[in-house]
N, C-alpha and C positions, 0 to 999 in steps of 0.2 A: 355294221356294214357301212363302208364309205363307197359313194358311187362321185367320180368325176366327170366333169362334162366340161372339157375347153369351148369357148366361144374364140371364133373364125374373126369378128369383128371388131373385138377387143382384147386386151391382156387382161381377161378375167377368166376365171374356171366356178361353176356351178357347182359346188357340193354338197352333194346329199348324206346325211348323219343319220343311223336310224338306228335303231338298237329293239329288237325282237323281244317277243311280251315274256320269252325265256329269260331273257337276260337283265329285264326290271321290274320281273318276280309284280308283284303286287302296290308297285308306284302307283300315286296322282298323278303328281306332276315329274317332270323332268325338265329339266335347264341344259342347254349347251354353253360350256362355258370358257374361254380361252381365251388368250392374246387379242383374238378378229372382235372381241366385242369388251377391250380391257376388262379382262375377266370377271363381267357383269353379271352377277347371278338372274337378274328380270330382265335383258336385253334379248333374248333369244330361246323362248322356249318353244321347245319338242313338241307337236300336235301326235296326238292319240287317232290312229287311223283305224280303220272296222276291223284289220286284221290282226288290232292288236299292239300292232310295231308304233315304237313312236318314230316320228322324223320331222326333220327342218332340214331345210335345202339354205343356204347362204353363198353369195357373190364373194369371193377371194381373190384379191391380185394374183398375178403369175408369179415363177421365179423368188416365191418367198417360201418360209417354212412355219409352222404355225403350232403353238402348242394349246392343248387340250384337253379338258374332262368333261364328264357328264354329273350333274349333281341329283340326285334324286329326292324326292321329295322334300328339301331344302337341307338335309343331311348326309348324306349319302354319297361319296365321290365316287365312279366307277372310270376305270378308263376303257376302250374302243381296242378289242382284240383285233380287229382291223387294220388299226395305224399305222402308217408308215415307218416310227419307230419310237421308241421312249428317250426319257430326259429326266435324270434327279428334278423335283421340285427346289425353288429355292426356300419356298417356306413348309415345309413340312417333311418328313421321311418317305415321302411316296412319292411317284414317277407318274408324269405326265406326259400324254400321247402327242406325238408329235406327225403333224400335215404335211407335207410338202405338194406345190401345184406349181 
């Protein structure tokens, strides 16, 4: 689930990344990993919330587009059935979810 949130006082949008404890089955951890943070695997990880879901909220410019995964327990690529759309990886066979704000 991606929730957006424009801010009125700046050219930035709030977005929230969360992924349901259905869809990371039995993860520790979870990384958000993409373009906004040059695809750092320890720059950005997911907090584990009581209901299960993980999420991270992150500040994003406007009028840009942003590509995306989730890494799961430092193995694991999943992408965001939510995203705005996909994108061939350039390094790998698999597609990467792509933001736009």
């Amino acid at each position: 689930m991606i929730e957006k949130k424009y801010l009125k006082s700046k050219p930035v949008c709030k977005v929230k990344f969360a992924l349901s404890k259905e869809q990371v089955a039995n993860a520790k951890s979870i990384a958000l990993v993409g373009e906004f943070n040059n695809w750092d695997t320890s720059a950005t990880p997911m907090r584990k919330q009581k209901s299960g879901v993980f999420a991270s909220t992150i500040d994003l410019a406007v009028d840009q587009t942003y590509q995306f995964r989730y890494l799961l327990d430092g193995n694991i690529w999943i992408n965001d059935e939510s995203a705005d759309g996909y994108v061939s990886s350039q390094v790998s066979h698999e597609a990467n979810c792509l933001i736009s704000v």
